[in-house]
VEXDREN-2710 file (C-alpha; in Angstrom, 1 decimal):
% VEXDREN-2710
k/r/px/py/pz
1/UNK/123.0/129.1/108.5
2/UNK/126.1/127.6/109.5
3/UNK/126.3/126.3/112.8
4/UNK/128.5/127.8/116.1
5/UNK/129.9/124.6/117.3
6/UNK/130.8/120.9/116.1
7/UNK/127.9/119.9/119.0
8/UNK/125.5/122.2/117.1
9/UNK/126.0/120.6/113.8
10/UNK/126.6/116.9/114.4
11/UNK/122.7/117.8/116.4
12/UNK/121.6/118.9/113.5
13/UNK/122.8/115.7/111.3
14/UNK/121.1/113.3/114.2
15/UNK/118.0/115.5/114.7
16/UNK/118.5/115.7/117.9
17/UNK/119.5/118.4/121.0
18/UNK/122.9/120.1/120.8
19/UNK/123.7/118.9/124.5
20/UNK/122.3/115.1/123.6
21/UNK/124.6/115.3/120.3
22/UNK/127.5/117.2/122.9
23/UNK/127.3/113.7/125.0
24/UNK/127.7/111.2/122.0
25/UNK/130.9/113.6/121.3
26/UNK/132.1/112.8/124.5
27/UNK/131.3/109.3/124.4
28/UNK/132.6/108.8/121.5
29/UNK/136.1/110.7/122.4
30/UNK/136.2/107.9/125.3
31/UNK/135.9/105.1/122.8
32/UNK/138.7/106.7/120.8
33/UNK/140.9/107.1/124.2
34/UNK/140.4/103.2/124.9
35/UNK/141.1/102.2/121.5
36/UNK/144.3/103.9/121.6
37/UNK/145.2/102.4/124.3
38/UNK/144.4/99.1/123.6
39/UNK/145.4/99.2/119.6
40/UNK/147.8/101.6/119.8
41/UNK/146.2/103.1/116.6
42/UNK/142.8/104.6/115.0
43/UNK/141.0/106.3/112.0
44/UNK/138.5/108.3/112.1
45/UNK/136.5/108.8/109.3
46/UNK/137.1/112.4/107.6
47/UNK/139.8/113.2/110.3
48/UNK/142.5/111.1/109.6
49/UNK/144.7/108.2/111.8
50/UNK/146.0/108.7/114.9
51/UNK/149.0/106.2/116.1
52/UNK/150.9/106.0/119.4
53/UNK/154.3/107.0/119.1
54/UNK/157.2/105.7/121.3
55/UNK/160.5/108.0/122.5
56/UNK/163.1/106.4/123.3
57/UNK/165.4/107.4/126.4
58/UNK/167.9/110.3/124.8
59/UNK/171.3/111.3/126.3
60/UNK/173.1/114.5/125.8
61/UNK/176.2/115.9/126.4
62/UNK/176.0/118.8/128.6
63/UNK/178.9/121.3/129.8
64/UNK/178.3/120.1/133.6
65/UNK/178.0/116.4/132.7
66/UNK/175.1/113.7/130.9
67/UNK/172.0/114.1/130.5
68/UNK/169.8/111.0/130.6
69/UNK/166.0/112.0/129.6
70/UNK/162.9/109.5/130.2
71/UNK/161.7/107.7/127.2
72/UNK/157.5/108.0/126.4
73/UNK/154.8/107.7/124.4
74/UNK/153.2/110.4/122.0
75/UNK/150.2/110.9/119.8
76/UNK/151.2/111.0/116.3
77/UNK/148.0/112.6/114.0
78/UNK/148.1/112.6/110.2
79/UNK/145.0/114.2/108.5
80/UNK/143.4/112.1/105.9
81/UNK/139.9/113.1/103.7
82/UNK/138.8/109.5/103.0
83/UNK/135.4/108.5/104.6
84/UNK/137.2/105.3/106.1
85/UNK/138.1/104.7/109.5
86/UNK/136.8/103.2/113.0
87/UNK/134.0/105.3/114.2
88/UNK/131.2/102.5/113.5
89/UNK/133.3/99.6/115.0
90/UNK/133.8/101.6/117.9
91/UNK/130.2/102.8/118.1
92/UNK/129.4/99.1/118.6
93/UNK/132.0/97.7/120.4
94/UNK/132.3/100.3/122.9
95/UNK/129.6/102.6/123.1
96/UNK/127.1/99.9/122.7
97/UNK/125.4/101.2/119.7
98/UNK/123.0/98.9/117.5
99/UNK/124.3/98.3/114.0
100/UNK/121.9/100.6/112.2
101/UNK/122.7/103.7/115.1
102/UNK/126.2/102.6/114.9
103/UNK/126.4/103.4/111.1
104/UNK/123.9/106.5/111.2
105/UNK/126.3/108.0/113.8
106/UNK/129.5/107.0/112.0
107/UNK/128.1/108.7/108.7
108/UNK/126.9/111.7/110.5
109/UNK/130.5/112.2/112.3
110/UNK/132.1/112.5/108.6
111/UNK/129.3/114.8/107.8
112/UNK/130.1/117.0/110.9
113/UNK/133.6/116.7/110.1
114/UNK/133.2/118.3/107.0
115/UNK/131.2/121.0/108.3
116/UNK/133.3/121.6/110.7
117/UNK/135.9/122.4/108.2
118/UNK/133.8/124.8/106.0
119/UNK/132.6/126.5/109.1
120/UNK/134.1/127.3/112.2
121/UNK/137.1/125.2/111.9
122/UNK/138.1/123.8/115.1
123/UNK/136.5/120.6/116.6
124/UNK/137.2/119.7/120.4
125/UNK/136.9/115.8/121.7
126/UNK/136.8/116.4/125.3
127/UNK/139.2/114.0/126.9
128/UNK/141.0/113.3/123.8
129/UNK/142.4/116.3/121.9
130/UNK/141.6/119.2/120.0
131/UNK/141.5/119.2/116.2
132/UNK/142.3/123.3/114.4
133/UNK/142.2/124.2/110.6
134/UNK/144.9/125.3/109.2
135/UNK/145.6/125.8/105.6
136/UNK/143.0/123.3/104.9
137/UNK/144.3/120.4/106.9
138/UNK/143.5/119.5/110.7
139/UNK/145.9/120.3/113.4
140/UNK/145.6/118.3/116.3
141/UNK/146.8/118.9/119.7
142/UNK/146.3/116.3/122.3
143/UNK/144.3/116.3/126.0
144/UNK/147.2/116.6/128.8
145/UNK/144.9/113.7/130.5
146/UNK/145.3/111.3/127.1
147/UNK/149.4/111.8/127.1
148/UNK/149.3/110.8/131.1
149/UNK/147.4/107.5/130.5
150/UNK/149.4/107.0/127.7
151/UNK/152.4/107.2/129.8
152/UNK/151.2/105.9/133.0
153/UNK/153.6/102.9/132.5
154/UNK/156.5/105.7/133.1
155/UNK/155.0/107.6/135.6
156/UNK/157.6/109.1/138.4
157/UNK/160.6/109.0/135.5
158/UNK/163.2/111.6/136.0
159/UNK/166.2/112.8/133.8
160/UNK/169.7/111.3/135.2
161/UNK/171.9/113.5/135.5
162/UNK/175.6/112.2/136.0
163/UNK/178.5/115.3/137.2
164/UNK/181.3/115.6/134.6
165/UNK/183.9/113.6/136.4
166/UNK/181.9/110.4/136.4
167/UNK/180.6/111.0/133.1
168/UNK/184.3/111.2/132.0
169/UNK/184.6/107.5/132.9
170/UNK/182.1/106.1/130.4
171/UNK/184.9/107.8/127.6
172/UNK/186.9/104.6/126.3
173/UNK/190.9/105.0/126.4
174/UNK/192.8/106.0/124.0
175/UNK/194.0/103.4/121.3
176/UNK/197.6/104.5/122.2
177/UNK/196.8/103.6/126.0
178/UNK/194.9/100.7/124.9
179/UNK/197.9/99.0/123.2
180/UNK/200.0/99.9/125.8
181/UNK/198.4/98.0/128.1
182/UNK/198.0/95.1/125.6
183/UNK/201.9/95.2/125.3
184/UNK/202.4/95.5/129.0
185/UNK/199.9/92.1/129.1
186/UNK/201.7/90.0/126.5
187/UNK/205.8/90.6/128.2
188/UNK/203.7/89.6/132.0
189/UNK/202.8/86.7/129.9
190/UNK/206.0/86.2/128.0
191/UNK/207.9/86.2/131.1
192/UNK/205.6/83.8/133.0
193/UNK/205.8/81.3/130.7
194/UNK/209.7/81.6/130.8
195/UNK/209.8/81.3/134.4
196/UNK/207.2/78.3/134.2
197/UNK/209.5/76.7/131.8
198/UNK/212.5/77.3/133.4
199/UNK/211.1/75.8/136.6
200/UNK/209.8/73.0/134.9
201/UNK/213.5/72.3/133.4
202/UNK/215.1/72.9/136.7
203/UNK/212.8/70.6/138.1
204/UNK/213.0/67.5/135.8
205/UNK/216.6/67.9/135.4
206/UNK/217.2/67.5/138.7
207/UNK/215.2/64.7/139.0
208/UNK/216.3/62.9/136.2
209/UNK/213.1/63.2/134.6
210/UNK/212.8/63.1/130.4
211/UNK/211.9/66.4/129.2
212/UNK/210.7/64.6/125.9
213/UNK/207.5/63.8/127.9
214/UNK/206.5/67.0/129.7
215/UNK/205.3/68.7/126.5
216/UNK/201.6/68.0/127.6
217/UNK/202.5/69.6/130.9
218/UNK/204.0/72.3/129.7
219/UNK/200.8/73.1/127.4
220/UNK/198.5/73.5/130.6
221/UNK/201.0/76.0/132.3
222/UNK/200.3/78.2/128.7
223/UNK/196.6/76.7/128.7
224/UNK/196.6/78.2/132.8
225/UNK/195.9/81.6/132.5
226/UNK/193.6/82.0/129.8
227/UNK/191.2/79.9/132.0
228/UNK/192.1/82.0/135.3
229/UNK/190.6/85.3/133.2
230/UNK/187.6/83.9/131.9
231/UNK/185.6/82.9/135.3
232/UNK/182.5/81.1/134.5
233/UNK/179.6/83.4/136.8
234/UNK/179.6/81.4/139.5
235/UNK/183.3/81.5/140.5
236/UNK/184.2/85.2/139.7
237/UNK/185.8/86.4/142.4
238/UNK/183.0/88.5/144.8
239/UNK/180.3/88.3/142.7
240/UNK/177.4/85.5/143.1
241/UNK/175.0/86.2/140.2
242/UNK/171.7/85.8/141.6
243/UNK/170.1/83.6/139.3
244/UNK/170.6/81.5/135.7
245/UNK/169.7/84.3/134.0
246/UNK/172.7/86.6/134.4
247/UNK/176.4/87.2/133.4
248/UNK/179.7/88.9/134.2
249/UNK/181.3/91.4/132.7
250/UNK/184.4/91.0/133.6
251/UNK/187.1/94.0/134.4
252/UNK/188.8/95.7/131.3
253/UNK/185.8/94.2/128.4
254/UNK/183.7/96.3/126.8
255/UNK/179.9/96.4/126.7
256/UNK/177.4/98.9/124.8
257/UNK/175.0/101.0/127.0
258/UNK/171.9/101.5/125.3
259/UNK/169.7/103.0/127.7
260/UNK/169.5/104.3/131.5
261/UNK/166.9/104.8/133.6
262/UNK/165.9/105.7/136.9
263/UNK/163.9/103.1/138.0
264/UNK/164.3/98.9/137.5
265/UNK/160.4/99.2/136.6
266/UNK/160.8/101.0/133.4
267/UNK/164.4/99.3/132.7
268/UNK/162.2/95.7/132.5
269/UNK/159.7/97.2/130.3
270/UNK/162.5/98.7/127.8
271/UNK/164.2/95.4/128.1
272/UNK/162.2/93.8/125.2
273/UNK/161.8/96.5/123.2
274/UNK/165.1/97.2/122.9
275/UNK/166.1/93.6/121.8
276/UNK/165.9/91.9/118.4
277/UNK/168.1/91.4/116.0
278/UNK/169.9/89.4/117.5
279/UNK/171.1/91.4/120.4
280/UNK/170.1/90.2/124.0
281/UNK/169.7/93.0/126.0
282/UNK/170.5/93.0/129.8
283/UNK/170.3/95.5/132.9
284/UNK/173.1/96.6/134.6
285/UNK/172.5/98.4/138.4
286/UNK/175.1/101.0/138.7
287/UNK/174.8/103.5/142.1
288/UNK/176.2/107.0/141.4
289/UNK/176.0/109.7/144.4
290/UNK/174.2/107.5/146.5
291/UNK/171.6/107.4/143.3
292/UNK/171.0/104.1/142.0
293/UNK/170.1/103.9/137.7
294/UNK/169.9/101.2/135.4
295/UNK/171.6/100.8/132.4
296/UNK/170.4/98.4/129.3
297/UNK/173.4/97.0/128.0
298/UNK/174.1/94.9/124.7
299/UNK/176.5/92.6/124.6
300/UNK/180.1/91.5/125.6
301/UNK/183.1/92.4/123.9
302/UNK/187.3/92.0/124.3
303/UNK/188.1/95.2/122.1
304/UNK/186.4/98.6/121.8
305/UNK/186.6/98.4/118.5
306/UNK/184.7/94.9/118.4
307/UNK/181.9/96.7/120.7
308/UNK/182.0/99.5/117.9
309/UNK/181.3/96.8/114.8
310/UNK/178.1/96.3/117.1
311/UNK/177.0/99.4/117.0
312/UNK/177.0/99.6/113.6
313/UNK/174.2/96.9/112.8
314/UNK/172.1/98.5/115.4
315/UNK/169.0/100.7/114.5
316/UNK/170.2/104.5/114.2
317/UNK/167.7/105.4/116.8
318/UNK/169.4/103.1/119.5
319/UNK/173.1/103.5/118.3
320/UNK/172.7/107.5/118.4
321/UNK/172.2/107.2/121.7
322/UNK/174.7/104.4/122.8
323/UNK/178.0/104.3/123.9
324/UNK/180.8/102.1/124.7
325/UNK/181.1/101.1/128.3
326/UNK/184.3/99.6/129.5
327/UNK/184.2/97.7/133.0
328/UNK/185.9/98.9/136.0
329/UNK/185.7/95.8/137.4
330/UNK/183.7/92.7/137.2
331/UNK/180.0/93.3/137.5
332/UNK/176.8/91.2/137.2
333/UNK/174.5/92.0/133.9
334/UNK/171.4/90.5/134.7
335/UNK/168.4/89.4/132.6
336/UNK/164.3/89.5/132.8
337/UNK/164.4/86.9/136.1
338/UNK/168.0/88.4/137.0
339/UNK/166.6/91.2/139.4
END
């Protein structure tokens, strides 16, 4: 006679009482919640694997502005038949089992499993998840409690939301506007160097100097202002990075936002996981309607288009979500000891 509930027939496999066998289920469910926590992935034997799962941070485009949702951590199940998995190692390393009860438990939880399946199909691990059949395979549907510890590390994360007129900055201008200013740039520049050089000629002819040996001065007036706009950290004007281990972004280059969040907490922890390949990723505090987020930025570019051939290297996931940031003025990025 087929049994009512998973407790009833793993009792039956064990020989002992349905609310003994009803405990080692919910012992056993713990273990599986602490390995997952710890390894970040499980098998159990006739159920399948379980692995965690991270979200990154999304943005979306909304009619009243952008949308900036938390990143997070799922459960990701996929059924499996084989006999193979974790339950003995985790009957002995965290339910203190003996060897031998360790394997006679494990055996009789693939057993129950496939009870289960021919019988009343659906299996509940209390503090872990529920497990329904459905067209032969297990569905499983996680405990609200295992998705909070798994996402304690993001606990109080809201979605940003930034008002249409602000979002409107983070557009990049137009390639027309772009070269204007470019052109506007290079005749400031043409006619400096004129008026340098003209001073300079005024100045040495009067003085009976011989222009035949100024050429090295005339090379630091052109040299001049190509240092003036690239300020090391320390000497851009109004900003005092606050340690080693940031940089500025100076006013009209381009930088690509990867991320925001709400709070520097979370912005740290994403920091590393959003790096590799090359790209060193930094944080950048920006205060919105007397709201303060943080945004993880990638790199530091003269051209748009230069941030764009960026984007392209970087992992879908990341560059779906990205965008190209041009600075306002000069900011402070700053790194893991930064903030």
């Amino acid at each position: 006679m087929a049994a009512d509930t998973a407790s009833d027939i793993l009792a039956r496999l064990l020989g002992t009482a349905p609310d003994e066998a009803q405990r080692q289920l919910d012992r056993f469910a713990g273990g599986m919640t602490a390995e997952l926590l710890d390894r970040k992935r499980l098998t159990v034997d006739g159920l399948g694997l379980f692995s965690v799962v991270h979200e990154q941070a999304t943005r979306q485009a909304t009619s009243s502005g952008t949308r900036y949702l938390p990143p997070g951590d799922r459960v990701a199940f996929e059924a499996r038949k084989d006999r193979v998995g974790d339950a003995e190692r985790i009957a002995t390393g965290r339910l203190g089992m003996e060897a031998g009860e360790a394997r006679r438990f494990a055996k009789a939880l693939g057993d129950m499993v496939d009870a289960v399946k021919k019988g009343p199909g659906r299996l509940e691990l209390r503090g872990f998840g529920s497990f329904t059949l459905v067209s032969g395979a297990f569905r499983f549907q996680p405990e609200a409690s295992l998705e909070a510890l798994l996402n304690i590390g993001y606990g109080g994360l809201k979605e940003i939301v930034i008002p249409e007129r602000q979002a409107e900055k983070q557009t990049q201008p137009k390639s027309v506007e772009s070269g204007g200013l470019k052109k506007v740039a290079l005749f400031v520049a043409a006619v400096s160097i004129f008026a340098s050089g003209w001073f300079l000629y005024r100045q040495f002819a009067t003085d009976g100097f011989d222009l035949s040996s100024v050429g090295n001065s005339a090379e630091s007036v052109v040299v001049a202002p190509v240092v003036l706009n690239a300020p090391s950290p320390a000497k851009a004007p109004g900003i005092v990075p606050s340690s080693l281990d940031s940089l500025i972004l100076q006013k009209g280059r381009y930088t690509v936002i990867v991320a925001t969040y709400n709070t520097q907490k979370v912005a740290r922890q994403e920091m590393a996981r959003l790096s590799g390949g090359g790209r060193r990723v930094m944080i950048w505090p920006v205060k919105s309607g007397g709201v303060r987020y943080y945004r993880l930025v990638t790199g530091d570019f003269e051209t748009r288009p230069a941030a764009l051939d960026s984007m392209k290297a970087m992992p879908r996931k990341v560059a779906h979500n990205g965008y190209i940031q041009q600075a306002q003025k000069n900011v402070v990025l700053y790194g893991e000891q930064g903030l």
